[in-house]
C-alpha positions as a Markdown table, in Angstrom:
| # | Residue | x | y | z |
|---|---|---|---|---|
| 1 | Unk | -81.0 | -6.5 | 64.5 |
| 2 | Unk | -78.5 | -3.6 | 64.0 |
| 3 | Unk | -77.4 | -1.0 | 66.4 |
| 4 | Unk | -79.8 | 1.3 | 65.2 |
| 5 | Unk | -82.6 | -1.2 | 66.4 |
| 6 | Unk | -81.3 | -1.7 | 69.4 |
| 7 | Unk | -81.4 | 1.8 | 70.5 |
| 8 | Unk | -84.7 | 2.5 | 68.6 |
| 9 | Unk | -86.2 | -0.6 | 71.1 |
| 10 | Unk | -84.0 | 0.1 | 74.2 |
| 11 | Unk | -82.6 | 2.9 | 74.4 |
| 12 | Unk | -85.5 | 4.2 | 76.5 |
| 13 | Unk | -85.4 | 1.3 | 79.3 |
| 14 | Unk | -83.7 | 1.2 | 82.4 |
| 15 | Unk | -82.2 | -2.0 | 82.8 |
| 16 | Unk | -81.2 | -3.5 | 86.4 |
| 17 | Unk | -79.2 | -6.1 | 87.9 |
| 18 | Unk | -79.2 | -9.2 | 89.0 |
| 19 | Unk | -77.5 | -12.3 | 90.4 |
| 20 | Unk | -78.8 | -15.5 | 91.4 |
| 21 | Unk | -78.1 | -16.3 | 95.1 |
| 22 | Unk | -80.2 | -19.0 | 97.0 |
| 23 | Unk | -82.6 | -19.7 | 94.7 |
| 24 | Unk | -83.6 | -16.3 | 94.0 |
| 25 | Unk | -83.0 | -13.0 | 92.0 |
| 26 | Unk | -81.2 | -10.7 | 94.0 |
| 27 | Unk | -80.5 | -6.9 | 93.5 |
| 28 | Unk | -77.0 | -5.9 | 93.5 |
| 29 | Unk | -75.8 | -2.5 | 95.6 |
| 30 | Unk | -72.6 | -0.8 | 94.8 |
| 31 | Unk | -71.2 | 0.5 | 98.2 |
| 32 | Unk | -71.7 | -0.8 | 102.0 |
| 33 | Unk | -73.3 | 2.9 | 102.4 |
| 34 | Unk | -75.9 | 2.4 | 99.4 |
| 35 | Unk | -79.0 | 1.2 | 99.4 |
| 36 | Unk | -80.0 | 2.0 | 95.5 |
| 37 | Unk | -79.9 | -0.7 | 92.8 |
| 38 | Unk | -77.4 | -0.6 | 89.9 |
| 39 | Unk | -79.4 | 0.2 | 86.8 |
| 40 | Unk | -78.2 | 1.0 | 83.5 |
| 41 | Unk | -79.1 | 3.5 | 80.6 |
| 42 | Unk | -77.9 | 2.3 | 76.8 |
| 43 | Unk | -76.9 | 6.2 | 75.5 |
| 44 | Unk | -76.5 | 7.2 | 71.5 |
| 45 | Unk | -72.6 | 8.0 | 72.5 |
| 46 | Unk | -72.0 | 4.3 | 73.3 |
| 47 | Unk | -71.6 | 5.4 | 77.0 |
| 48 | Unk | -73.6 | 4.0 | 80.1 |
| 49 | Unk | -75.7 | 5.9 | 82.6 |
| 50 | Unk | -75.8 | 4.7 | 86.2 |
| 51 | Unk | -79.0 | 7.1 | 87.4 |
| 52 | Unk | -79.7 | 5.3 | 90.8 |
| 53 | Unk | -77.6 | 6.3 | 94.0 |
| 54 | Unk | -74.9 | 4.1 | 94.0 |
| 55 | Unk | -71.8 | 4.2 | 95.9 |
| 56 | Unk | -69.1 | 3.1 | 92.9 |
| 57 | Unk | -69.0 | 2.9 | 89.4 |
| 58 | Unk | -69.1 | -0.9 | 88.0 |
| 59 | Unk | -66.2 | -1.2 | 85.7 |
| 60 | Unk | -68.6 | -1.5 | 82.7 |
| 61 | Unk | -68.6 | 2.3 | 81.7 |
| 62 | Unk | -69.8 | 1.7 | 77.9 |
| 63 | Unk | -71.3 | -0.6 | 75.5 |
| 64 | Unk | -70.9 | -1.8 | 71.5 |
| 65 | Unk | -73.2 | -3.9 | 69.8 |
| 66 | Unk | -72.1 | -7.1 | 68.2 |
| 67 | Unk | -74.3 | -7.5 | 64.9 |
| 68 | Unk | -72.6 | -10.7 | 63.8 |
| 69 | Unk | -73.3 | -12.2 | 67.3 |
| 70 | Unk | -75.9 | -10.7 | 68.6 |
| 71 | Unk | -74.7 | -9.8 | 71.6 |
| 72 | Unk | -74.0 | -6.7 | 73.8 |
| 73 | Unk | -70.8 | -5.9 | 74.5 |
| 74 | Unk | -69.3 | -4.0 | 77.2 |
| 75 | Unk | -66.3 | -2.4 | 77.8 |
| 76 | Unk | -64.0 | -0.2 | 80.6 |
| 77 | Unk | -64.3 | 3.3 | 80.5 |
| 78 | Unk | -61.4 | 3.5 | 78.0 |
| 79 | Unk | -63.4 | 1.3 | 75.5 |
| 80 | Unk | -60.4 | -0.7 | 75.2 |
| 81 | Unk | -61.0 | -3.7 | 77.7 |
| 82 | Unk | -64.0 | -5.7 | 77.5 |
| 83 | Unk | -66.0 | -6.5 | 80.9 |
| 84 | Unk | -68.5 | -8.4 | 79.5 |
| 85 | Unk | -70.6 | -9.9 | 76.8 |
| 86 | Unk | -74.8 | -10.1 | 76.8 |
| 87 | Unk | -76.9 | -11.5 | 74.7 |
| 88 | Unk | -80.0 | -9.5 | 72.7 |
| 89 | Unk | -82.8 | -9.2 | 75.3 |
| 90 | Unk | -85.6 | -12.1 | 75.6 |
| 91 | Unk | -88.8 | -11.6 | 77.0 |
| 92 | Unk | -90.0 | -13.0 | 80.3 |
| 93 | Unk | -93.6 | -14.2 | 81.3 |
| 94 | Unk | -94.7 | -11.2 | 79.0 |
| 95 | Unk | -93.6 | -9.2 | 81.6 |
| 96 | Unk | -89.3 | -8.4 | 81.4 |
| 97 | Unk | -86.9 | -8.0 | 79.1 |
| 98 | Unk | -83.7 | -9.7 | 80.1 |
| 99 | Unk | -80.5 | -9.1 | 78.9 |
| 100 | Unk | -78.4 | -12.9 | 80.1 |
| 101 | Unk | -74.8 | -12.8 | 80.7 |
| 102 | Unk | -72.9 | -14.9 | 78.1 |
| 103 | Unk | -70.4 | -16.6 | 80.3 |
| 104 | Unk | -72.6 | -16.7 | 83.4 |
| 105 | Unk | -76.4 | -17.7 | 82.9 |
| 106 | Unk | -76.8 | -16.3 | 86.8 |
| 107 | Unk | -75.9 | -12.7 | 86.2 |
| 108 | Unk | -78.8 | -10.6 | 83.9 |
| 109 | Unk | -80.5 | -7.3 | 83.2 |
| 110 | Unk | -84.4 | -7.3 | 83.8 |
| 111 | Unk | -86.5 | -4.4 | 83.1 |
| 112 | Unk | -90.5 | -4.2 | 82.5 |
| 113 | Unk | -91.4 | -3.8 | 78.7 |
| 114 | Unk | -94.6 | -1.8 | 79.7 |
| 115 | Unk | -93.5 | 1.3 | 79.5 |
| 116 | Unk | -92.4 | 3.2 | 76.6 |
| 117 | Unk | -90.5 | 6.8 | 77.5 |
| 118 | Unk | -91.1 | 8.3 | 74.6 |
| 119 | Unk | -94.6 | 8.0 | 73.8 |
| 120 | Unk | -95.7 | 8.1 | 77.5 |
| 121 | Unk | -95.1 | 11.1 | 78.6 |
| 122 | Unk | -96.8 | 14.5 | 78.3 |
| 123 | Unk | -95.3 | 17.6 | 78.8 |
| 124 | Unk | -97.7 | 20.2 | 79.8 |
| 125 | Unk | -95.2 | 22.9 | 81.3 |
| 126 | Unk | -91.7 | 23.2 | 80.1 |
| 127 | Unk | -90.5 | 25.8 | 82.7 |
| 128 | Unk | -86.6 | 26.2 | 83.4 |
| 129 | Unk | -86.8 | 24.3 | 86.2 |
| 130 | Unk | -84.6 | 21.7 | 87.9 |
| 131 | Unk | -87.5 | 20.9 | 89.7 |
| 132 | Unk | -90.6 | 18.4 | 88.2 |
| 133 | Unk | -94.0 | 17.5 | 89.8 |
| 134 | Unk | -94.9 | 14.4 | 88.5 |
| 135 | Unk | -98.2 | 12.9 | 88.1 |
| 136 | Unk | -100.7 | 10.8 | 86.1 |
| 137 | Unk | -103.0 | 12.7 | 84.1 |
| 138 | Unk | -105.8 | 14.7 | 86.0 |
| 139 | Unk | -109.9 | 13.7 | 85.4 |
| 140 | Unk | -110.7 | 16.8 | 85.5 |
| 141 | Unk | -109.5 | 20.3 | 83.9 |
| 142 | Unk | -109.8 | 22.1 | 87.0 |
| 143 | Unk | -107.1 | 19.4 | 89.0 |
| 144 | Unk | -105.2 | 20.4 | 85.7 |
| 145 | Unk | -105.1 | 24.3 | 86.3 |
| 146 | Unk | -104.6 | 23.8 | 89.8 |
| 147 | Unk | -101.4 | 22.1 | 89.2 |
| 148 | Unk | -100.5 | 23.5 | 86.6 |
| 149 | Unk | -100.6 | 26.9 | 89.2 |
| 150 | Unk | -99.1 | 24.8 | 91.4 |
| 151 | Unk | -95.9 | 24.4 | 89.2 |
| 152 | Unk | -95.4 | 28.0 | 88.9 |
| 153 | Unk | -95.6 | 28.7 | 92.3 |
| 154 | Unk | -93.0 | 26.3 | 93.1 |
| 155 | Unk | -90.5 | 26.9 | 90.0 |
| 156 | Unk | -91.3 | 23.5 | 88.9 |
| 157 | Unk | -92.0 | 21.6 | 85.6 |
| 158 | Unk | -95.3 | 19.8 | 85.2 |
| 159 | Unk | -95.3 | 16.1 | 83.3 |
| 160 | Unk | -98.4 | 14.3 | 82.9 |
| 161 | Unk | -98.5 | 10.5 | 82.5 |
| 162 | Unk | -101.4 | 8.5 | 81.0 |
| 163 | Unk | -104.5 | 7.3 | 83.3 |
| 164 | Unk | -103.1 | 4.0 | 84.6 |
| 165 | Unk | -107.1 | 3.3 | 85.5 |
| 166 | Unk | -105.9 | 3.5 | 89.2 |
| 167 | Unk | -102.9 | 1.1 | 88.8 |
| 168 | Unk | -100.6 | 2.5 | 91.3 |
| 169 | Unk | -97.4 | 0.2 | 90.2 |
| 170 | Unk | -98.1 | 1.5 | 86.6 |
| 171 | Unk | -97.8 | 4.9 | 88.2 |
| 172 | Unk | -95.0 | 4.5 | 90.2 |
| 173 | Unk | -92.9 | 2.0 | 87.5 |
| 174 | Unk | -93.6 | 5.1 | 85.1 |
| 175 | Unk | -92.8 | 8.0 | 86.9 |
| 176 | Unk | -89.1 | 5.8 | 87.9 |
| 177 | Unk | -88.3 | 5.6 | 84.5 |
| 178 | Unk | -88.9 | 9.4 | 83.6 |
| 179 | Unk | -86.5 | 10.3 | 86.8 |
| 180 | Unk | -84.2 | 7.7 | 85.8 |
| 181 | Unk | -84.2 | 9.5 | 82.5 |
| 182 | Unk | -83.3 | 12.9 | 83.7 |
| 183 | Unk | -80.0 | 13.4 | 84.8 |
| 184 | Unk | -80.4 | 17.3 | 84.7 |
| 185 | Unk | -83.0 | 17.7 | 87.8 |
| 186 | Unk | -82.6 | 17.8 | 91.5 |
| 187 | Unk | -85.8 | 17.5 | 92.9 |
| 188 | Unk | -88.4 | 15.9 | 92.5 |
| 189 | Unk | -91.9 | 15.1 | 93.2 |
| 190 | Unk | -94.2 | 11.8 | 92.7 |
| 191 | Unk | -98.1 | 12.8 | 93.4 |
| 192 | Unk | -99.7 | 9.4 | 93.0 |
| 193 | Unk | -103.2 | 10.2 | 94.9 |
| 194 | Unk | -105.3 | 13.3 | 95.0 |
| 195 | Unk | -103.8 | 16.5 | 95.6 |
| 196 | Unk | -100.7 | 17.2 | 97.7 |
| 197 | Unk | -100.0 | 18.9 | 100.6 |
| 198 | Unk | -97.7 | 21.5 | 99.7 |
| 199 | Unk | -94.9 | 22.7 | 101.6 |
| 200 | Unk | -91.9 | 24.2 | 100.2 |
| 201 | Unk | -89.5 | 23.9 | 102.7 |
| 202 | Unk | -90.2 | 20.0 | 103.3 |
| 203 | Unk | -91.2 | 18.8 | 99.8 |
| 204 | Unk | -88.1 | 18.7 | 97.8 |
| 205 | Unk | -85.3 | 19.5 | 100.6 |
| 206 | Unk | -85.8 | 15.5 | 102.1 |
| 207 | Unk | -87.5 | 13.0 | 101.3 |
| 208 | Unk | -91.4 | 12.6 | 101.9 |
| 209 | Unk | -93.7 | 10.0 | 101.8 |
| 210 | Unk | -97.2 | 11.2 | 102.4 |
| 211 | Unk | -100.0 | 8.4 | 103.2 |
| 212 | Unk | -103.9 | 8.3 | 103.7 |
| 213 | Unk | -106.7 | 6.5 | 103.2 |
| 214 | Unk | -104.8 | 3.4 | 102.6 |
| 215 | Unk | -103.0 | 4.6 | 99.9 |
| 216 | Unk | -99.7 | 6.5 | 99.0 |
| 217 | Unk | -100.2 | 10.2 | 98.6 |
| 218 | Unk | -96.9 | 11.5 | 97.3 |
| 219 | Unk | -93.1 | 10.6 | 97.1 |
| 220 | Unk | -91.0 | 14.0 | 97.0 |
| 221 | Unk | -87.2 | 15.0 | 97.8 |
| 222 | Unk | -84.1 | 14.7 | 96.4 |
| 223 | Unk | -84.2 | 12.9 | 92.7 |
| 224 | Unk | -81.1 | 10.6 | 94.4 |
| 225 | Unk | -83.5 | 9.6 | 96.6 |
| 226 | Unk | -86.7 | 9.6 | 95.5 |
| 227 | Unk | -84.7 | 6.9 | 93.1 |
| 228 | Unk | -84.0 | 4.6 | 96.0 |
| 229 | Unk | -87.6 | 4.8 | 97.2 |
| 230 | Unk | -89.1 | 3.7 | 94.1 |
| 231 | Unk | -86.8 | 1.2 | 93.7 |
| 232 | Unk | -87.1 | -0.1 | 96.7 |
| 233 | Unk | -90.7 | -0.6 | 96.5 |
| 234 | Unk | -90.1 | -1.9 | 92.4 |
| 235 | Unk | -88.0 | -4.5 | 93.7 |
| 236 | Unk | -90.1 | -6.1 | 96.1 |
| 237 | Unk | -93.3 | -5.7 | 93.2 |
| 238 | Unk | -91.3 | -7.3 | 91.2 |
| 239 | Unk | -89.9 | -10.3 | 93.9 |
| 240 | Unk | -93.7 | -11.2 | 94.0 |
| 241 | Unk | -94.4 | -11.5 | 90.2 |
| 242 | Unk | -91.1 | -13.7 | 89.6 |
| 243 | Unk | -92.3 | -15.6 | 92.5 |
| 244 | Unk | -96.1 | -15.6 | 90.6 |
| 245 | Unk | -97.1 | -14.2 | 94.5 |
| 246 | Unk | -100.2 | -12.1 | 94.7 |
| 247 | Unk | -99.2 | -8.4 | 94.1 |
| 248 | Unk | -99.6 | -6.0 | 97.2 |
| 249 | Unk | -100.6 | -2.8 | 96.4 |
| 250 | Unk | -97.4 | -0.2 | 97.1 |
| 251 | Unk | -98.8 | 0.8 | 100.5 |
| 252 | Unk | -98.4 | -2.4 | 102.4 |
| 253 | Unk | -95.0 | -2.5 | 100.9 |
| 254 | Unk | -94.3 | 1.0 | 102.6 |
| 255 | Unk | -93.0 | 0.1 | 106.1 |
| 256 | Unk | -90.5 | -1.9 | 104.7 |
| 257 | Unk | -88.7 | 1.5 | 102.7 |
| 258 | Unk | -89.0 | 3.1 | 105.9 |
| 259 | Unk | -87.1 | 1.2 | 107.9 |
| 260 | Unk | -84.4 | -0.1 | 105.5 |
């Protein structure tokens, strides 16, 4: 594999990390104030983004690929000190890509090879908008124009995502890695059931986590945060499937964002 390759395959993932501490994967945090995850984007300019909330940069700031060893390098913000070395991603119970530490086989970066950015997404109203209503893709035309309404009422651009044939974690692993993608926009919201309850002055200004009929509704606020809260609830899917636990759908997982 060249660097070409590597950026065709993976440039579109968001990678996170991990240690291993007492027997298990653990998230790591930047900052005694954050809460978000670190996660990584692999950019054309050889520099990495950091689009989760964190509260300090790591001192890995950009990347170089080793095409004699196979490995990923990374390197200071300078790009004159190395930080670390990884090796080419492997693939995990079908499920992860995982990018292992050379020196240290209990440091990695997971992320789920299920989603592909580029050919997953749909957009269906390009407005000048920092804002973006995001949601899977309506079955029916009149949802469609309704939202679609919707988005111009609120200044908003519309992306669609494919029908997940009501997967909610497909939903909600998706719509992270379009926000994660999108340094440019402010605020954000996730409609993952039915139609939402609109409210300008609440939607985007916090965050919101609407609920009913056993199910999530809608995840809106703040892109920073709206980041967190997916996160939150991606790490604990993801605890159960490395622990081969039976999955819980995203709302029992709910009270456990709420009060963290």
């Amino acid at each position: 594999m060249n660097e070409n390759e590597f950026l065709k395959r993976y440039g579109t993932n968001v990678f996170t990390f991990q240690v291993y501490i007492d027997k298990t994967w653990k998230n790591v945090q930047m900052g005694r104030t954050s809460n978000a995850p670190l996660v990584i984007i692999f950019n054309q300019d050889h520099t990495l983004s950091f689009p989760s909330k964190i509260g300090f940069y790591p001192d890995e700031r950009r990347w170089e690929f080793d095409e004699a060893k196979q490995e990923i390098i990374f390197k200071d913000e300078s790009g004159t000190k190395i930080t670390d070395r990884y090796v080419l991603p492997t693939v995990n119970d079908d499920h992860f890509f995982i990018l292992v530490d050379v020196n240290d086989k209990n440091k990695h970066y997971i992320c789920s090879k299920n989603f592909n950015f580029n050919q997953s997404v749909v957009i269906t109203s390009a407005l000048p908008s920092q804002r973006l209503i995001l949601m899977e893709e309506p079955r029916s035309a009149e949802i469609k124009a309704d939202m679609e309404d919707y988005s111009k009422k609120y200044c908003c651009a519309l992306k669609l995502l494919p029908k997940m044939a009501n997967d909610q974690w497909a939903l909600i692993n998706n719509a992270w890695s379009v926000i994660c993608h999108d340094p440019d926009l402010q605020e954000v919201c996730v409609l993952i059931e039915g139609l939402p309850n609109l409210d300008e002055k609440v939607w985007f200004k916090k965050l919101t986590i609407q609920a009913g009929d056993n199910q999530i509704k809608l995840i809106s606020g703040k892109r920073s945060d709206v980041i967190v809260a997916l996160s939150q609830l991606l790490i604990m899917h993801d605890h159960q499937l490395l622990a081969q636990e039976k999955i819980a759908p995203p709302i029992e997982l709910l009270p456990q964002i709420i009060t963290d």
